[in-house]
C-alpha positions in Angstrom: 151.2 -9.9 -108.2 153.2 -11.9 -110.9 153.0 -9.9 -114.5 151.4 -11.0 -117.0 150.9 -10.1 -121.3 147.7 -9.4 -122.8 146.9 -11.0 -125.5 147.1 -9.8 -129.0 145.8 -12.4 -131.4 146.5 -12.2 -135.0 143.3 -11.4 -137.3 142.0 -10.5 -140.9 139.8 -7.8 -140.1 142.0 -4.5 -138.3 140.5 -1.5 -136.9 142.9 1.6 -136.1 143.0 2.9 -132.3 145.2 5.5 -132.9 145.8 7.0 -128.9 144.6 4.2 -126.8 146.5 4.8 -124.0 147.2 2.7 -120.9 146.0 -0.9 -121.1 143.2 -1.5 -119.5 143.4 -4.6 -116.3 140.1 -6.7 -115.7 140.2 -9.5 -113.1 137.5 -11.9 -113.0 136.9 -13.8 -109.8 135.2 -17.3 -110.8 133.0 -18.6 -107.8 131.6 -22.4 -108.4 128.4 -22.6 -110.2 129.7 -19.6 -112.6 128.0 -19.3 -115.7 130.8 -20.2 -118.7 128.3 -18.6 -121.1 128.2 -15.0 -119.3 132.1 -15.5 -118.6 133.2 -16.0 -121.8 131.1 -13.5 -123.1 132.3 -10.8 -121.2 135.8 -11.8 -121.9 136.0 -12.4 -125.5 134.8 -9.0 -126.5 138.1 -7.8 -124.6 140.1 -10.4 -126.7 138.6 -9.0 -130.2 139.3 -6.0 -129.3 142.9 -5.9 -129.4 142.5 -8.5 -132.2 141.1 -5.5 -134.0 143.3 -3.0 -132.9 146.8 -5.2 -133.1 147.2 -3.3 -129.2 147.3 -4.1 -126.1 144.0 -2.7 -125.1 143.0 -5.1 -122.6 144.2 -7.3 -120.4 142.8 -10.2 -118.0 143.4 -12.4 -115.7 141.6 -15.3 -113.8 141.2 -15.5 -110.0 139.8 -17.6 -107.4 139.3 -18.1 -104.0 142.3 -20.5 -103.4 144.2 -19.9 -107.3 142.5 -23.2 -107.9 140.5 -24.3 -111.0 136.8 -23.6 -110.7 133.7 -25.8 -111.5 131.2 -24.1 -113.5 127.8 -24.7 -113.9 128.0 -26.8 -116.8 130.3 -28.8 -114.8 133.6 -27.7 -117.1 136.2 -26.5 -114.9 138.5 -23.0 -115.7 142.0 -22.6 -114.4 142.8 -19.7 -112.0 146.2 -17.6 -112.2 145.9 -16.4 -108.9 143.9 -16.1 -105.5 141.7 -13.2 -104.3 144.9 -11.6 -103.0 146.6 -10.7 -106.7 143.7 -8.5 -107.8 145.7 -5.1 -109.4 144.8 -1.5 -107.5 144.4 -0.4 -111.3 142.0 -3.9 -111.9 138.6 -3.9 -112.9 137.2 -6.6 -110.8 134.3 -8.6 -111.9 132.6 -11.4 -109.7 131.3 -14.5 -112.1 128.8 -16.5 -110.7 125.6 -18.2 -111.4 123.8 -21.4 -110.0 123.7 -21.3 -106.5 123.3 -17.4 -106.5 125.0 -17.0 -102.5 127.9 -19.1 -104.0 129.1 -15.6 -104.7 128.6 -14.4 -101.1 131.6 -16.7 -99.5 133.0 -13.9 -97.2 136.7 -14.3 -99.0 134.8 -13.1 -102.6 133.0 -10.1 -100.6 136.0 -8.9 -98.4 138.5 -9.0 -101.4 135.0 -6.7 -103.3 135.0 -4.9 -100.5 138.9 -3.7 -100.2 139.1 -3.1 -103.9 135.8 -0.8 -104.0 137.3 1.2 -100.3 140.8 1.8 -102.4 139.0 3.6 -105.4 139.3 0.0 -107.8 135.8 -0.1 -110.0 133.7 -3.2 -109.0 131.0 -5.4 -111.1 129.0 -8.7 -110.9 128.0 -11.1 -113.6 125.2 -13.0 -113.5 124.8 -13.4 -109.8 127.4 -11.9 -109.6 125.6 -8.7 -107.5 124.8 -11.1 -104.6 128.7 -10.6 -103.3 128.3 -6.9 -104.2 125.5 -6.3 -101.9 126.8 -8.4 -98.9 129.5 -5.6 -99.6 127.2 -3.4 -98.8 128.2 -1.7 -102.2 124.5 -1.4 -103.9 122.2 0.4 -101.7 120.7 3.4 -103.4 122.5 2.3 -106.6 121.4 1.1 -110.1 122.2 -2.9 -110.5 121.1 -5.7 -111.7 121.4 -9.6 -111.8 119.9 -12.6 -113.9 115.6 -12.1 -114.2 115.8 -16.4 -112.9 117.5 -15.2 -109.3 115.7 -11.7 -108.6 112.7 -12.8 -107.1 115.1 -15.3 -104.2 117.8 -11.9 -104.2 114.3 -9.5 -103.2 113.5 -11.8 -100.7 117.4 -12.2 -99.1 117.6 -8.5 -99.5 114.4 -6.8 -99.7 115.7 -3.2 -99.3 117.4 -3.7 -102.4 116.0 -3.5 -106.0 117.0 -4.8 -109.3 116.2 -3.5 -112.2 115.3 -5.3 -115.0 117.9 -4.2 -117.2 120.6 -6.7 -119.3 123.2 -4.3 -117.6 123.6 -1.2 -115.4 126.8 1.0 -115.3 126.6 3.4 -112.1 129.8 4.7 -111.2 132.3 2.4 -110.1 129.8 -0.6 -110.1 128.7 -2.7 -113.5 126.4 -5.3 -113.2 125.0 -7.2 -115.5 122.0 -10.4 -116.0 124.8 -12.9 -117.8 124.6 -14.5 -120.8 124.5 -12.5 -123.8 123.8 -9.1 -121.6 128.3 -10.0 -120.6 128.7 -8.8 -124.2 126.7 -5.8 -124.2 127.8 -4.5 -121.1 131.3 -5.5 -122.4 130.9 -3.1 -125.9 129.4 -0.2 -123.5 132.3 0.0 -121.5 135.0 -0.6 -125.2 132.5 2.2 -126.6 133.6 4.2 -123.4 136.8 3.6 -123.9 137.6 3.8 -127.0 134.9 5.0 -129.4 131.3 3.9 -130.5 133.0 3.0 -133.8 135.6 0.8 -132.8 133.1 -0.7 -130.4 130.7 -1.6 -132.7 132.8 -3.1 -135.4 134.1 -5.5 -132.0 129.9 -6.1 -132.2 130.2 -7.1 -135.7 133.2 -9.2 -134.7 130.7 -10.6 -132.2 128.1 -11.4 -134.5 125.9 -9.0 -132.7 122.6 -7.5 -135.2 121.2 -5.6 -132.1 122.7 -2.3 -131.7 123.1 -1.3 -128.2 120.8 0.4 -126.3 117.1 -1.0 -128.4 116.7 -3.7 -125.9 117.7 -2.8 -122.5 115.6 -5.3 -121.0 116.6 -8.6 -119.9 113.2 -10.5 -121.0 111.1 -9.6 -124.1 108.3 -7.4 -122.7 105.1 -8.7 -122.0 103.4 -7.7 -125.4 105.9 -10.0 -126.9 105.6 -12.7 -124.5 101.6 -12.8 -125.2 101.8 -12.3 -129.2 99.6 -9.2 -128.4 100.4 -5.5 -129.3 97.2 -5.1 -127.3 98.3 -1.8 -124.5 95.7 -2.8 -121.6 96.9 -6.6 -121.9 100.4 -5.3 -121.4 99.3 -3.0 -118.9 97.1 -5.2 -117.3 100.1 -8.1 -116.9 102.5 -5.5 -115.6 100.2 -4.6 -112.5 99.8 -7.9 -112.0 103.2 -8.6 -111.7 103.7 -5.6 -109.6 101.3 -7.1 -106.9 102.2 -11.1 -106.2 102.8 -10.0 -102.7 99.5 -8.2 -102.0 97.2 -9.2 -105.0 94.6 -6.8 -106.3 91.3 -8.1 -106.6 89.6 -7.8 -110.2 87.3 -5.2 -109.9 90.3 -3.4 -108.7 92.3 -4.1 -111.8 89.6 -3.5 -114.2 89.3 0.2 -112.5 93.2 0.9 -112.9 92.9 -0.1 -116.5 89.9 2.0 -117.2 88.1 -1.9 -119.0 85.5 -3.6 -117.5 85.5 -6.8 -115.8 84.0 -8.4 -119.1 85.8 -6.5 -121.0 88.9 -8.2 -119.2 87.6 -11.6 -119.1 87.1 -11.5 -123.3 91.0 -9.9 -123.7 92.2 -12.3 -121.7 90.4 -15.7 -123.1 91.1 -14.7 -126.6 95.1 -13.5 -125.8 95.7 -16.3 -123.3 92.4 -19.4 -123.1 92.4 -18.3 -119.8 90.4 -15.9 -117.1 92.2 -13.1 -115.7 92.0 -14.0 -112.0 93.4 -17.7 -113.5 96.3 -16.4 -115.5 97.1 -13.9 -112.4 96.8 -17.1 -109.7 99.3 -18.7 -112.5 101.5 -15.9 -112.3 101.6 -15.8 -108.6 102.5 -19.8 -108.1 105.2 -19.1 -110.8 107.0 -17.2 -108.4 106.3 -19.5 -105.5 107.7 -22.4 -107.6 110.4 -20.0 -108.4 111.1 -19.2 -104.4 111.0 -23.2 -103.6 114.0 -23.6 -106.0 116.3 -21.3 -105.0 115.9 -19.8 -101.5 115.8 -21.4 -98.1 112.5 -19.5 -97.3 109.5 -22.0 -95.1 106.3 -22.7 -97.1 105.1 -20.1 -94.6 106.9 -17.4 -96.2 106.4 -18.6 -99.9 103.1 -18.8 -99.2 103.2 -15.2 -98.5 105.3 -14.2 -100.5 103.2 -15.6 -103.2 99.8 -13.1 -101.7 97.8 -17.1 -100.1 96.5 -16.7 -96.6 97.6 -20.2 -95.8 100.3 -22.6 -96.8 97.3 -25.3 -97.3 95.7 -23.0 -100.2 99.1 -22.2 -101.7 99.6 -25.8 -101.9 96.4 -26.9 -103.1 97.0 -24.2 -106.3 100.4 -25.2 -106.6 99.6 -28.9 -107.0 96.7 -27.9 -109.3 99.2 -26.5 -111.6 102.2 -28.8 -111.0 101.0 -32.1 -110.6 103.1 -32.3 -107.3 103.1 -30.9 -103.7 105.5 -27.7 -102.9 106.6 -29.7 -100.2 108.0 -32.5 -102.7 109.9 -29.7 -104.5 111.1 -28.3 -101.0 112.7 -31.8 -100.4 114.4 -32.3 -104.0 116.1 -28.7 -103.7 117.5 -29.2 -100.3 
C-alpha cells in the first residue's frame, strides 16, 4: 500500500491533545449509489479534528472496487486512491453505500470485509452500509443498524437479522450507523473514545452540532413527535401497531393491550389524526408495502404478506385507494 499524509489543515480555533498517540487509519470503501451526505459527514469530523489539535490524529484514505472514481447517489462522482486490496491491517474500514442498498453486497466489497474483520481489523457500514457486513456474516447476534428507508427490504433479505433503530451502534469491532447526520455522531463517539469527551465535543461545536450526544439515539423522531401528541396510549397504541404489520391485531385486541376502550380509541385517534384507528393502522401497513415495492425484488405475493392482506387482490385494492395507482404499476417503474 503506497503511504500517504494526513491532513493537517490550518485553523483559528486550536484545541490541545497533549498524548495522542499513534495516528489513527480509516479507509472508506465507496460502492455506487453511496450517500455523499453520510460520507462526508463521517469524514470531516476526522479532518476538524486534527484541525483542532494541529496533529496528525487521523488519517483516511478512499477505496473502491477497481481504484476507480465512484458515482454517488446524487450523481457526483469521488476519486478512489486505491482498490479493495490496499486497505491497512491497522485500518478502520468503513463501507459507504446508499441507494440501491445490495450495491454494497458485490462479493469483492464483502470478501475484502470479510478478511479485514478474520485478521483482527475493526469493520463498520454507513448508511447501507451493513448490507455487506451481514453477507459477511459479521452481524448475527450483534448490535447494528442501517438507514430507517432500507430496514424494512434488509428484514425481509435477512429476516434472522435485526436492526435497531438507533442513529448508530458501536459493538466491538463493528460500527454501523443510519447515514446522514448519524456519520457525525457516530464519528464524535468514536474522537470522544479516542481522545476525550472534551476534545470531541468542541470537534461538535466545530460541526455546528446543538445536540449533545447520546439525547437522541433514535434515527426518527418518536412517534409522540410525529403525531404532535404527548398523549402515552397514542404513542403506545402506534408502536404496537407497528410491531404487528406482519400479523395485524384486530382492535378489540389493541384496545385490551392499552387498557382504552374501542371508543375510547376511536375519539384519540380522530381528534390526534382525522382518522379511525383500524384506517390509520391499514395506512400504516400499505406504507410498508409501498415501501417493499420500491426497494426489494419480493412478488406481490410476498408484499402482500408481508403487509398482514390475505390476498394480493385486497392488498391492491387498499393500496390503490391510498395511492391513486396499482402496486403492480409501481412494481414495473422500479424494475
Amino acid at each position: 500500500m503506497s503511504d500517504f499524509e494526513a491532513l493537517v489543515p490550518i485553523g483559528a480555533a486550536y484545541f490541545p491533545v497533549p498524548d495522542p498517540g499513534p495516528t489513527r487509519h480509516y479507509a472508506f470503501v465507496l460502492v455506487p449509489g453511496f450517500t455523499l451526505l453520510a460520507f462526508s459527514a463521517a469524514v470531516e469530523p476526522l479532518r476538524i479534528a486534527n484541525q483542532l489539535s494541529q496533529r496528525p490524529l487521523y488519517r483516511w484514505q478512499i477505496l473502491s472496487e477497481t481504484g476507480a472514481p465512484v458515482l454517488s447517489s446524487s450523481g457526483i462522482p469521488v476519486g478512489a486512491s486505491g482498490t479493495l486490496d490496499n486497505v491497512g491491517k491497522d485500518a478502520r474500514l468503513f463501507v459507504c453505500a446508499g441507494n440501491p442498498a445490495m450495491a454494497a453486497a458485490a462479493p469483492p466489497v464483502v470478501v475484502a470485509v470479510q478478511r479485514h474483520h478474520r485478521f483482527g481489523g475493526l469493520v463498520g457500514g454507513i448508511c447501507t452500509g451493513a448490507v455487506a457486513l451481514a453477507k459477511a456474516g459479521l452481524v448475527e447476534g450483534r448490535r447494528f443498524t442501517l438507514h430507517w428507508e432500507n430496514q424494512p427490504s434488509f428484514v425481509e433479505t435477512f429476516p434472522a437479522l435485526n436492526p435497531t433503530i438507533n442513529r448508530f451502534e458501536i459493538d466491538g469491532r463493528l460500527m454501523t450507523c443510519g447515514g446522514g447526520a448519524a456519520s457525525t455522531d457516530m464519528m464524535l463517539s468514536i474522537i470522544a473514545e479516542d481522545h476525550g469527551s472534551d476534545f470531541a465535543a468542541m470537534v461538535s461545536e466545530m460541526c455546528l452540532r446543538t445536540v449533545m450526544l447520546g439525547v437522541e439515539p433514535e434515527q426518527r423522531s418518536s412517534v409522540a413527535a410525529l403525531m404532535s401528541s404527548r398523549n402515552p396510549v397514542l404513542v403506545a397504541t402506534i408502536t404496537l401497531m407497528n410491531r404487528h404489520i406482519e400479523d395485524p391485531l384486530t382492535m378489540d385486541s389493541i384496545a385490551v393491550a392499552t387498557g382504552y376502550s374501542r371508543r375510547q380509541l376511536e375519539r384519540l385517534f380522530r381528534d390526534a389524526t382525522g382518522q379511525a384507528p383500524a384506517e390509520f393502522y391499514r395506512g400504516l401497513r400499505l406504507d410498508r408495502g409501498r415501501n417493499l415495492l420500491s426497494t426489494t425484488n419480493m412478488t406481490l405475493q410476498e408484499i402482500a404478506t408481508a403487509c398482514g392482506f390475505e390476498s394480493v387482490s385486497h392488498f391492491s385494492r387498499r393500496f390503490r385507494e391510498r395511492f391513486g395507482a396499482a402496486p403492480s404499476k409501481l412494481k414495473q417503474g422500479s424494475g
